[in-house]
N, C-alpha and C positions, 0 to 999 in steps of 0.2 A: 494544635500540634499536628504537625504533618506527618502519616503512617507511613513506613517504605517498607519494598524488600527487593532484595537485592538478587541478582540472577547471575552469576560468574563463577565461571568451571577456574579462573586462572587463581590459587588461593592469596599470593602476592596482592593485586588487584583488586581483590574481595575484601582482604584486611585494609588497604588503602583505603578505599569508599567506606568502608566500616569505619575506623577510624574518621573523617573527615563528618560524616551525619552523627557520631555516638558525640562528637564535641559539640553541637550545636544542638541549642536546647530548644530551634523550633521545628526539629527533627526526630520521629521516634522510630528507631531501626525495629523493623518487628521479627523478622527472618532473613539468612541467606541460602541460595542454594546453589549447586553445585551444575546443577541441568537442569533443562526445561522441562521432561516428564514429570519429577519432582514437583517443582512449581503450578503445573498445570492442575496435578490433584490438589494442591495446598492450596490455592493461593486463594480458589472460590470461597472457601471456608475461614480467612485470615483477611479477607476484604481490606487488602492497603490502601491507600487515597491513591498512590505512585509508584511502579513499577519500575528499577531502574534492571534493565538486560542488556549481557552482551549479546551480539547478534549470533558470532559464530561459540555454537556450544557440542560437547560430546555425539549427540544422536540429532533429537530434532534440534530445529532452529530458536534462537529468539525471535523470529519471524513468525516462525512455525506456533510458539508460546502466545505470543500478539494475537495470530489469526484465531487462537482456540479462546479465549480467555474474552477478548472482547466482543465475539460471538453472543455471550448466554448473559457477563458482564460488561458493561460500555462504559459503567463507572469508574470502572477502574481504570487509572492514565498509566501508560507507556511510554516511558521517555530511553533511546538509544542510547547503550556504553561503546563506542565503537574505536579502533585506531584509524577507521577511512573517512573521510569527508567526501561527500558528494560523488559516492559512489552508487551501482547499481542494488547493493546490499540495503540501503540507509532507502532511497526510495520506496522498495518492495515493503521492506516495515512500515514505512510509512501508509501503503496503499491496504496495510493488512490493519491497520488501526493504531501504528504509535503515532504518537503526538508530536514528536521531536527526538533531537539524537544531543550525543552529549560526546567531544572528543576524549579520549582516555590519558591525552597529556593535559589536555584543560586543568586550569588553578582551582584549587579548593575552591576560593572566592565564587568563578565564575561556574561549577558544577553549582553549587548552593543557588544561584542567582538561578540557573536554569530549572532546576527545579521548583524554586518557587514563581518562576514566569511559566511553566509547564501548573502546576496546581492553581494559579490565578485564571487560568483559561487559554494562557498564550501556548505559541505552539514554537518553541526554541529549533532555530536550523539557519541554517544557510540562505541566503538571497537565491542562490543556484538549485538549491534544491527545490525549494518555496517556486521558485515557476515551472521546474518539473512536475511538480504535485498539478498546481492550476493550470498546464497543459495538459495534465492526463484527466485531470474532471472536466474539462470544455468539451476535451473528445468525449467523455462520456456522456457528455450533455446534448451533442450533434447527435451521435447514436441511438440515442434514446430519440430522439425528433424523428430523427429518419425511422426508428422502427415503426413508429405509430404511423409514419406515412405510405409506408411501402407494405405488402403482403409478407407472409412468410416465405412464402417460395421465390418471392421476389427480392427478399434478402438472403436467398439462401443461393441465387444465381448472381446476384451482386457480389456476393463474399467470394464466390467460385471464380468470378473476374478478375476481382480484387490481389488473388494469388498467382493470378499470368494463365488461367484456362481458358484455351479456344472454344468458342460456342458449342464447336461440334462437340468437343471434349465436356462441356458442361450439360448437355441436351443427353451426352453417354450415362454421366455419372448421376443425372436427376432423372431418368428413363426418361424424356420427353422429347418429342420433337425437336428438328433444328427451328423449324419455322414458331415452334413454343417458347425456345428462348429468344427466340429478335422479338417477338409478342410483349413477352415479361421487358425487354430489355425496351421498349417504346413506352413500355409504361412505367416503367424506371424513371427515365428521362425525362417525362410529361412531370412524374410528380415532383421531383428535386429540379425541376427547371435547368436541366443543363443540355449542354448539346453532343455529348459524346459519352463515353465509356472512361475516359480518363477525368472528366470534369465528374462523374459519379462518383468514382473510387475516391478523387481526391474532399469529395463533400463526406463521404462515407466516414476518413477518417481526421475530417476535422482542418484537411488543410487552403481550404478557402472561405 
């Protein structure tokens, strides 16, 4: 039997989900609550298998609930109660540690179906979203290459680039020489093989 608890400040909404997991008997409702601060003291202590939240609540976020909660526990799954699809809200969750999102007009049928492909290991979402996520871990994955290849200072005059700073303007804000940063910037370029400032930037965030 699969543990839940339920995270929605709307009490309509609440009783709905409530209803739909208390008929299904390979469902065991364990709590609901009203906000994430709530839930964030509780929830370590009430270890459910699945966490269903809405995103937008009272104070903090169910974002904000995800980021704390899968911190300290990872076991416990996050699956999104949202009314957006493929919005910027449902990503952020995603990057903070839910697993997947769940629309709020979704059929009984297919809420139950997601959560049971959310506790089987799968991660329930959108094709559109699903390549936002593996775009944002590729660039994570470029960035991390490039840090190990460049110095710090060397990415920290990269980054300064990166945002539209003129040399001299970057040479102000790192106290160094102008001739310090063309230096760093020669050997930028030597280690990521490219031949200009725009071919860096673009390596830096993933887009060649």
């Amino acid at each position: 039997m699969i543990t839940i608890c339920i995270i929605e400040d709307i009490i309509d909404i609440q009783n709905g989900l409530k209803s739909i997991l208390e008929n299904d008997n390979r469902f065991k409702l364990i709590q609901c609550f009203q906000n994430a601060e709530e839930a964030i003291l509780k929830l370590p202590e009430l270890q459910p298998d699945v966490v269903i939240t809405d995103i937008n609540l009272p104070q903090k976020s169910g974002i904000d609930c995800v980021a704390e909660i899968k911190h300290d526990f990872p076991d416990i799954q996050f699956i999104m109660f949202t009314i957006y699809e493929d919005n910027d809200q449902v990503f952020e969750a995603l990057k903070a540690g839910a697993s997947g999102y769940i629309l709020k007009n979704t059929s009984p049928e297919k809420i139950t179906d997601a959560i049971l492909e959310l506790y089987d290991g799968g991660s329930p979402m959108s094709p559109k979203i699903a390549r936002k996520v593996l775009s944002s871990f590729n660039i994570n994955l470029v960035n991390h290459a490039i840090t190990e290849l460049i110095s710090k200072r060397e990415q920290e005059v990269l980054e300064l680039l990166s945002k539209g700073y003129l040399y001299k303007e970057i040479a102000e804000k790192l106290n160094i020489t102008l001739s310090t940063v063309k230096r760093h910037l020669n050997h930028i370029y030597s280690k990521l093989q490219v031949q200009n400032k725009t071919e860096a930037v673009n390596k830096l965030y993933g887009k060649n």
